[in-house]
C-alpha positions in Angstrom: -88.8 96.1 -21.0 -90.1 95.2 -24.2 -87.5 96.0 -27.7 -89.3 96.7 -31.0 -87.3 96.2 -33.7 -87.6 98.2 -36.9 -86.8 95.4 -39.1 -87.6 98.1 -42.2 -85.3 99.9 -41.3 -81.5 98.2 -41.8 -78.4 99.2 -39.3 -76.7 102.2 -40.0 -73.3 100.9 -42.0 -70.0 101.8 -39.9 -66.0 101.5 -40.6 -64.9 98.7 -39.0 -62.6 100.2 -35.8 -60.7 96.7 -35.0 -59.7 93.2 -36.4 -59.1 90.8 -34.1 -55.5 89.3 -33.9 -55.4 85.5 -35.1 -53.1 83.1 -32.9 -50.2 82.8 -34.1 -48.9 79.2 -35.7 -45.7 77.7 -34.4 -43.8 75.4 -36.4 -42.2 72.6 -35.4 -39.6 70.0 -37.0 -39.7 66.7 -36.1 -36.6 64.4 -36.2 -37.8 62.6 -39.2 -38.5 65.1 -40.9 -42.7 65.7 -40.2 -43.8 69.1 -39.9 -46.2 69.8 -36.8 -48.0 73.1 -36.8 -49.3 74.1 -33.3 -52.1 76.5 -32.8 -52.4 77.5 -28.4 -55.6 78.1 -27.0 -55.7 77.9 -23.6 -59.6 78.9 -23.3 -60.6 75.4 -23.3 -59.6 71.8 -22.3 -59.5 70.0 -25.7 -57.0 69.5 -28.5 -57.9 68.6 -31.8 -55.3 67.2 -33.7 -55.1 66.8 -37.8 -52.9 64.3 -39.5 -52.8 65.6 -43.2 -51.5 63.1 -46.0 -51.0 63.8 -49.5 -53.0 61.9 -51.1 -56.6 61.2 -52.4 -58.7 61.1 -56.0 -55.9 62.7 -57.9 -53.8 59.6 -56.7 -55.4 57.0 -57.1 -55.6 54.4 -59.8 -58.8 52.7 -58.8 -62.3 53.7 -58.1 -63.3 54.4 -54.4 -59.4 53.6 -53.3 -59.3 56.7 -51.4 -62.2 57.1 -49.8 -62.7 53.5 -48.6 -58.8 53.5 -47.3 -59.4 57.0 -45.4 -63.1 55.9 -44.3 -61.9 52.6 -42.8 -58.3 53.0 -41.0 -60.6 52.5 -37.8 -61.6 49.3 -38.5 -58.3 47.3 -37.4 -54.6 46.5 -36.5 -52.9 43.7 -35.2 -53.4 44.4 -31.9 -56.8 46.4 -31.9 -59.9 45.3 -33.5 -62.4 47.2 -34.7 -64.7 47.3 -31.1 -60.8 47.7 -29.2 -61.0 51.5 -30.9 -64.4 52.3 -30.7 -64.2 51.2 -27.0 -61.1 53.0 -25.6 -61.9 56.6 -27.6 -65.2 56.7 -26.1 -63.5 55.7 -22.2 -61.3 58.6 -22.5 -64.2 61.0 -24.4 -62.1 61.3 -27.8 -63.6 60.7 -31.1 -61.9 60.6 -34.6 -63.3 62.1 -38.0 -61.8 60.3 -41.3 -61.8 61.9 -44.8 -60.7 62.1 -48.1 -60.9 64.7 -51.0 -59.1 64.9 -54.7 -55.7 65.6 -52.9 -55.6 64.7 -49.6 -56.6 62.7 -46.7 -57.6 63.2 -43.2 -57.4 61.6 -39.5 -58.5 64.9 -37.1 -58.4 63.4 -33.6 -60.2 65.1 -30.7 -59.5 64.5 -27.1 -59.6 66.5 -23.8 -56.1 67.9 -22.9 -55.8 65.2 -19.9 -56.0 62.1 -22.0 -54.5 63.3 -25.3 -51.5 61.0 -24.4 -53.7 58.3 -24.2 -55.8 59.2 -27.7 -52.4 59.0 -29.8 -51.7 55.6 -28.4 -54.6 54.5 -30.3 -54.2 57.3 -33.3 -50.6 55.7 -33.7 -51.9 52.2 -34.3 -54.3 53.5 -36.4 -52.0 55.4 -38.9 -49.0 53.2 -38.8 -50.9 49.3 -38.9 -54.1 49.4 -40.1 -55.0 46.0 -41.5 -58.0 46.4 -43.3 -60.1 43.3 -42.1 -62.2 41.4 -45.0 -65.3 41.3 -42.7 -65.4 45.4 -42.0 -64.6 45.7 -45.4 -67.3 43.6 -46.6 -70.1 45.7 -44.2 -68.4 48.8 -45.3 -68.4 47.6 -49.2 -72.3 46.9 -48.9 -73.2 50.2 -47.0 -71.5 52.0 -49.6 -72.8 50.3 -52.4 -76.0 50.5 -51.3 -75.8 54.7 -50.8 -74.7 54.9 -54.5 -77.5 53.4 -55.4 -79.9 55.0 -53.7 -78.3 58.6 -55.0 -78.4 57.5 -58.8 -81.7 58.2 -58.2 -81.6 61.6 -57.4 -81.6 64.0 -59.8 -79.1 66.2 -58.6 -76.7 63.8 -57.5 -76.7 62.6 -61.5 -76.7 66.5 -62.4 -73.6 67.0 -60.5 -71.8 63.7 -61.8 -72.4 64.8 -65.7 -71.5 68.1 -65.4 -68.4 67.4 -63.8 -67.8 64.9 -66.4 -69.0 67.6 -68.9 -66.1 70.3 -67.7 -63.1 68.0 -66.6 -63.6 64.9 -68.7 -64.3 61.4 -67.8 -60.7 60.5 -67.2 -59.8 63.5 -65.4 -59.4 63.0 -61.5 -62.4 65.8 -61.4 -64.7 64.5 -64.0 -64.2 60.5 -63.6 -66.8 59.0 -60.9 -67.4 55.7 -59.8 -69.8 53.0 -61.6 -71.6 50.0 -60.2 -68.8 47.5 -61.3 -66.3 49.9 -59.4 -68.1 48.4 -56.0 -67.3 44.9 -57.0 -63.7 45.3 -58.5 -62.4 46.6 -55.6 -61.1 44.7 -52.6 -58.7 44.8 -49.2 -55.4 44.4 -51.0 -55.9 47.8 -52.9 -56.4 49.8 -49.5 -53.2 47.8 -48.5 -51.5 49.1 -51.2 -52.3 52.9 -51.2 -52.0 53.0 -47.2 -48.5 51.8 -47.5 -47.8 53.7 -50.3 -48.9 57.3 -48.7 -49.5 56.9 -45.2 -46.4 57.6 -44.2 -44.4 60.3 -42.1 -42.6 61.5 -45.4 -46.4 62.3 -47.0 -48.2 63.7 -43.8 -48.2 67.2 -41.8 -50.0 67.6 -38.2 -52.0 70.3 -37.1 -52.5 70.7 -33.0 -54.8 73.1 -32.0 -56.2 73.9 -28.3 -54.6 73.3 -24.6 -51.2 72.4 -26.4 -48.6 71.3 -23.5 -45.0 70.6 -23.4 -45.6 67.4 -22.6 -48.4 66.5 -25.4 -45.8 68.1 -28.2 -43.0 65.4 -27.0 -45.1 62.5 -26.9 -46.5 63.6 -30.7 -42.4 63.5 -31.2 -42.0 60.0 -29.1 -44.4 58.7 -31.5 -44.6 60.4 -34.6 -40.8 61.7 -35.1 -38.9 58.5 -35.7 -37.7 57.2 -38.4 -39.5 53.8 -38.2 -42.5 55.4 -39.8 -40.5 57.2 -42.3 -40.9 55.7 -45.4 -38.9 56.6 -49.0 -41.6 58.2 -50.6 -41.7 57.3 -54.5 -45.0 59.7 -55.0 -45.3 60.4 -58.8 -46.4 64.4 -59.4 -49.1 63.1 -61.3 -50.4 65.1 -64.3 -53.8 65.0 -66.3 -54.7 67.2 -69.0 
């Protein structure tokens, strides 16, 4: 049976009769202090799991420091190289997502519910010893420089830059963007610095959403609540006029 529809003629507008209930959030303590908020949905097989830091544009005292030190956690620790990560996430199906904005930074994890023990493993290296390798940071440096290049040629990637600039100032966190010269200056040792300086359990919250388990929410304590990662957190509350 064929459906016309009279797409003159626009639906008929009705009170809305019900609004669906949203889960509800538990909140958990960890020993050291971390905050984990858990989100249960048993619907589907996967977790997804957010490690929030406080920290991004507004904190840093370089150009590009938080966005290269977000964008390349993956690329090493002592014990895991670049390929090591890449390789075990896609065995067990889990894949990361890195990011960075003016005031925070993001890890969000994905896994299916069965091998979520086995995706923090890696996601613990990852936020507690990153190393920041001088080759991946070379390949990284290059790609990036070679993106802002190609954008300066776009008009509204240039619009967006001065008007910024235009309402915030160029020294403000908001207005102030990154040069040419900014992708020469900057090098390994000032991801170092800011990693150790934020990434830490006393600057980050976790989000779990999906097939959350008992056993899943004691191994994010196991490796996540002890004090070894807790660091004494000297963050200035930075203020720009």
């Amino acid at each position: 049976m064929e459906i016309m529809l009279k797409r003159a003629t626009p639906p008929d507008i009705r009170p809305v009769s019900s609004v669906p209930t949203f889960s509800a959030v538990e909140k958990i303590q960890l020993p050291n202090g971390l905050t984990v908020h858990c989100i249960k949905n048993n619907a589907i097989d996967i977790v997804r799991i957010d490690f929030m830091f406080g920290c991004g544009i507004w904190n840093q005292t370089r150009s590009l420091v938080a966005s290269f030190t977000a964008d390349m956690l993956q690329e090493g620790t002592p014990s895991l190289s670049s390929k090591n990560i890449a390789e075990q996430l896609d065995f067990y199906g889990s894949w990361l997502q890195l990011s960075s904005g003016y005031h925070n930074s993001y890890l969000t994890a994905y896994s299916l519910s069965k091998f979520t023990s086995e995706t923090l493993s890696i996601v613990e290296q990852i936020v507690k010893n990153s190393i920041f390798p001088e080759v991946q940071f070379e390949i990284y440096r290059n790609h990036r420089l070679q993106e802002f290049l190609l954008n300066s040629k776009r008009v509204q990637y240039l619009a967006n830059r001065c008007f910024s600039a235009s309402v915030y100032g160029s020294n403000h966190p908001y207005g102030k963007t990154a040069t040419e010269d900014d992708f020469s200056t900057i090098a390994p040792q000032h991801l170092r610095d800011f990693y150790d300086k934020y990434y830490h359990a006393g600057n980050c919250r976790i989000i779990i959403t999906g097939k959350i388990t008992n056993e899943i929410l004691k191994e994010i304590e196991r490796k996540f609540g002890s004090s070894d990662w807790l660091k004494a957190s000297d963050k200035e509350e930075l203020s720009f006029p």
